[in-house]
C-alpha positions, 0 to 999 in steps of 0.5 A, spaced: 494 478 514 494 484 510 492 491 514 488 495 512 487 502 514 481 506 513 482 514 513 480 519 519 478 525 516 480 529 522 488 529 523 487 528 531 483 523 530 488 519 527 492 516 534 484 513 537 482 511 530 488 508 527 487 502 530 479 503 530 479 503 523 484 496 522 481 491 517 485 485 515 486 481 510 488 474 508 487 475 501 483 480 496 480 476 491 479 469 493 471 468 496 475 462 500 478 468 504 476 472 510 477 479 511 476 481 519 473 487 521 478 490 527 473 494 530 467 488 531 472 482 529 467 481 524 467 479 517 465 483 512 464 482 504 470 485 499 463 489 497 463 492 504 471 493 505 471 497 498 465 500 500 469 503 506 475 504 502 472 508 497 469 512 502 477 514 506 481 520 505 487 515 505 489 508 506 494 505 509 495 498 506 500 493 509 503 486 508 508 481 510 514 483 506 515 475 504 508 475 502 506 474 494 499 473 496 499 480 500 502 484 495 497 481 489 491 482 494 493 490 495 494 491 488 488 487 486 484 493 492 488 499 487 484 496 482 478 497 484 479 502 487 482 505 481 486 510 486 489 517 483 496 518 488 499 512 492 505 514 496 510 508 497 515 506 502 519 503 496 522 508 494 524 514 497 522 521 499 522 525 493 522 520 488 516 518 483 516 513 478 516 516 470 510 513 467 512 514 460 518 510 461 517 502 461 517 499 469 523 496 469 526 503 467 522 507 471 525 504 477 532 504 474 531 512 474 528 512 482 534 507 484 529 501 485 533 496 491 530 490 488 535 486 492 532 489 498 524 489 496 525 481 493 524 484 487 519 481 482 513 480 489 512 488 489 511 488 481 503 486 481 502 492 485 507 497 481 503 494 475 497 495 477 498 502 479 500 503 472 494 500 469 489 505 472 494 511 471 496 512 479 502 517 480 506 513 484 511 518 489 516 515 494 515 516 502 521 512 505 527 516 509 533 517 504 538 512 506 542 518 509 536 520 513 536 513 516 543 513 517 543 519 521 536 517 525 540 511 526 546 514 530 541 519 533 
């Protein structure tokens, strides 16, 4: 299932709606497949769940790392949604993918571990990301500050 998590507008309301505002999904694009709404453990259509995405401040969308499906039914969600800014754990804090450069440039150029995020089951999403034109910025703690956070 991917999480998906819809936006509060308020910033305290984040803790009470974080999970209120869940919705999972098993995959974004195929009719055989269900999305779950958290709140009423209901399903709901994709028509629905854009409707509600397109409506958020912002969007958290998860996935099993080991999940091709996962990251194909996010990158098809983006698509859709045609999203201007993503924020990515992938890369770190700081860093943002040069849309001028080719993919597998670009993420040369931000130190991409591609080892670590079993390369190429990330790569739908980045190319849909390139598709619609979203700038694509790095939200994970460098590998220092993980260190040190770590020892602490």
């Amino acid at each position: 299932m991917i999480p998906i998590l819809l936006r509060t507008s308020r910033f305290t309301d984040i803790p009470r709606n974080l999970f209120a505002l869940a919705a999972c999904l098993l995959a974004a694009s195929s009719a055989a497949d269900d999305i779950l709404d958290a709140r009423t453990g209901q399903t709901m259509s994709r028509a629905a769940l854009l409707e509600q995405m397109a409506s958020a401040d912002w969007l958290l969308l998860g996935e099993r790392h080991d999940n091709p499906r996962h990251h194909a039914a996010r990158a098809e969600l983006l698509l859709d949604l045609k999203t201007s800014r993503v924020v990515m754990e992938h890369l770190e804090q700081g860093r943002a993918l040069n849309p001028g450069l080719p993919l597998e440039s670009a993420l040369d150029a931000v130190e991409y571990n591609r080892k670590g995020w079993r390369w190429p089951m990330q790569q739908p999403l980045f190319e849909a990301l390139r598709q619609i034109g979203a700038s694509l910025h790095g939200g994970n703690l460098s590998r220092a500050d993980g260190r040190q956070v770590g020892q602490a």
